[in-house]
C-alpha positions as a LaTeX table, in Angstrom:
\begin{tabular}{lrrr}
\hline
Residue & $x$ (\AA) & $y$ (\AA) & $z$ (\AA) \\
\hline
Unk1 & $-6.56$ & $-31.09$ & 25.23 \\
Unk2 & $-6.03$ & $-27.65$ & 23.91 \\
Unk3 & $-8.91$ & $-25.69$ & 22.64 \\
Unk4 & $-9.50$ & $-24.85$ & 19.03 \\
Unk5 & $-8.82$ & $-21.50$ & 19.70 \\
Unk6 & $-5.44$ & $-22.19$ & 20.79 \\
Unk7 & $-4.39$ & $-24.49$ & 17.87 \\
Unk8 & $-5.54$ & $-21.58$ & 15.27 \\
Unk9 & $-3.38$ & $-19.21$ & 17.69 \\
Unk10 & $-0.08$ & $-21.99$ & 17.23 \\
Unk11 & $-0.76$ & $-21.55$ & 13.46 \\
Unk12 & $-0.62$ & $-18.26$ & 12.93 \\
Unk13 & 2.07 & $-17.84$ & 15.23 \\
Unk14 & 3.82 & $-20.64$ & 13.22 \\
Unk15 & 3.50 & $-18.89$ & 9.92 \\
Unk16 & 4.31 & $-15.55$ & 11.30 \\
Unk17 & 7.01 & $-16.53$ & 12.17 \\
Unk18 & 8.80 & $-18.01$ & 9.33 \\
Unk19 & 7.68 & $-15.20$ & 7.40 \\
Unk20 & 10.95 & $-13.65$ & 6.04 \\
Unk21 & 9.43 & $-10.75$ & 4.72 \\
Unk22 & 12.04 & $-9.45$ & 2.23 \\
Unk23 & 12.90 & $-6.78$ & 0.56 \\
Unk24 & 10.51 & $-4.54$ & $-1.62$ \\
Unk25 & 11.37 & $-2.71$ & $-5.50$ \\
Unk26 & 10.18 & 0.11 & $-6.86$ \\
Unk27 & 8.13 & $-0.58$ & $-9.87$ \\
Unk28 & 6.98 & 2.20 & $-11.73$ \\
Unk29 & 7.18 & 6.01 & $-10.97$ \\
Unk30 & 4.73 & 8.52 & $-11.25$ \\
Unk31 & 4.47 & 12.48 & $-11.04$ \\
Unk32 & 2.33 & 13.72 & $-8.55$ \\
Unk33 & 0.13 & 16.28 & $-10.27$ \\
Unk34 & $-2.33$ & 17.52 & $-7.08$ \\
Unk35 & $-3.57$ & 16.93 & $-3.90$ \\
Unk36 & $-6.55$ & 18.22 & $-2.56$ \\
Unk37 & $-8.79$ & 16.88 & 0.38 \\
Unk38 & $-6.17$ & 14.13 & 1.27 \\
Unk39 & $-6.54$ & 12.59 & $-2.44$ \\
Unk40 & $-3.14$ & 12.41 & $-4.34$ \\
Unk41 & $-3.97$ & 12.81 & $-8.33$ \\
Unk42 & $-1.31$ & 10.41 & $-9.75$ \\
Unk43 & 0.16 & 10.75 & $-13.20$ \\
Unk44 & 2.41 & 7.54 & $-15.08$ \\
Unk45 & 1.00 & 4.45 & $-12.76$ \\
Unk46 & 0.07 & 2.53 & $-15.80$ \\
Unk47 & 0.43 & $-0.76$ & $-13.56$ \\
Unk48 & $-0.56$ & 0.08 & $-10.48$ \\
Unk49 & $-3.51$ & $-2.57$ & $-9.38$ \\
Unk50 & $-6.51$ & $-1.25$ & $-7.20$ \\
Unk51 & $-6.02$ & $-0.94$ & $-3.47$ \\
Unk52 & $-2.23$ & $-1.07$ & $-3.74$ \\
Unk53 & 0.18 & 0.81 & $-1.83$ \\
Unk54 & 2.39 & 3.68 & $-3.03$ \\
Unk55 & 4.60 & 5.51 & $-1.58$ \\
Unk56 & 5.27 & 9.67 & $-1.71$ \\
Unk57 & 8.86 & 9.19 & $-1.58$ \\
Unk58 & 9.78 & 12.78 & $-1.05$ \\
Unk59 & 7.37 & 12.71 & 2.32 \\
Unk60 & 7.79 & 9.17 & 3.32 \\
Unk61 & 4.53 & 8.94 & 3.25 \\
Unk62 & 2.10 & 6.11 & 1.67 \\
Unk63 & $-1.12$ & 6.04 & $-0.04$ \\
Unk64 & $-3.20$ & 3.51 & $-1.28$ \\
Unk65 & $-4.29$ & 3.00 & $-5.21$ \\
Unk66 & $-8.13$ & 3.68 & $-5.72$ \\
Unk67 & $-9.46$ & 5.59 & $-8.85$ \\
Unk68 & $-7.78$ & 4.21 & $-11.24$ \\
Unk69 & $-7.72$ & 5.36 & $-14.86$ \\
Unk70 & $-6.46$ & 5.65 & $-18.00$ \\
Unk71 & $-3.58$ & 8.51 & $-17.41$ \\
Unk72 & $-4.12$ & 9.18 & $-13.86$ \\
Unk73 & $-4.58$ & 7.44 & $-10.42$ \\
Unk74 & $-6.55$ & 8.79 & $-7.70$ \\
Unk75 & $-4.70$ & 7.70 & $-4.36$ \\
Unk76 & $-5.77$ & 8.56 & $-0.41$ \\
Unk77 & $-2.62$ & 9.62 & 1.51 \\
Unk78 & $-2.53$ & 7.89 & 4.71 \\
Unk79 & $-0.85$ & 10.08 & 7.16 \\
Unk80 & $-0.70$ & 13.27 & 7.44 \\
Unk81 & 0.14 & 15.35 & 4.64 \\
Unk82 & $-0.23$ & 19.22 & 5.33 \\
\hline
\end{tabular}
């Protein structure tokens, strides 16, 4: 009899698996207007939702969405970006 442990392992594996993954679009652009301290100040990510990833196409590098507000986001750079 196989443990519970196991069973949740064969699940996740399962779904892993027959996760297709996909391609991704580019949604909305924005102007990076600074960085300081590892925080990107974002400019024209009207629909941007908290905590989501966006990517500094000229680096290749990604940040995620946090202060968001009216004009501007506030995004941490993940990676770095000296």
């Amino acid at each position: 009899m196989a443990s519970w442990a196991d069973e949740i392992s064969a699940i996740i594996e399962k779904n892993i698996a027959g996760f297709g993954g996909g391609e991704t679009e580019t949604a909305s652009v924005g102007t990076v207007i600074t960085v300081q301290d590892g925080i990107a100040r974002v400019y024209g990510l009207q629909d941007v939702k908290y905590l989501e990833l966006v990517e500094f196409t000229r680096t290749g590098l990604f940040g995620m969405a946090f202060n968001l507000e009216e004009e501007t986001v506030s995004c941490p750079i993940l990676g770095d970006y000296t």
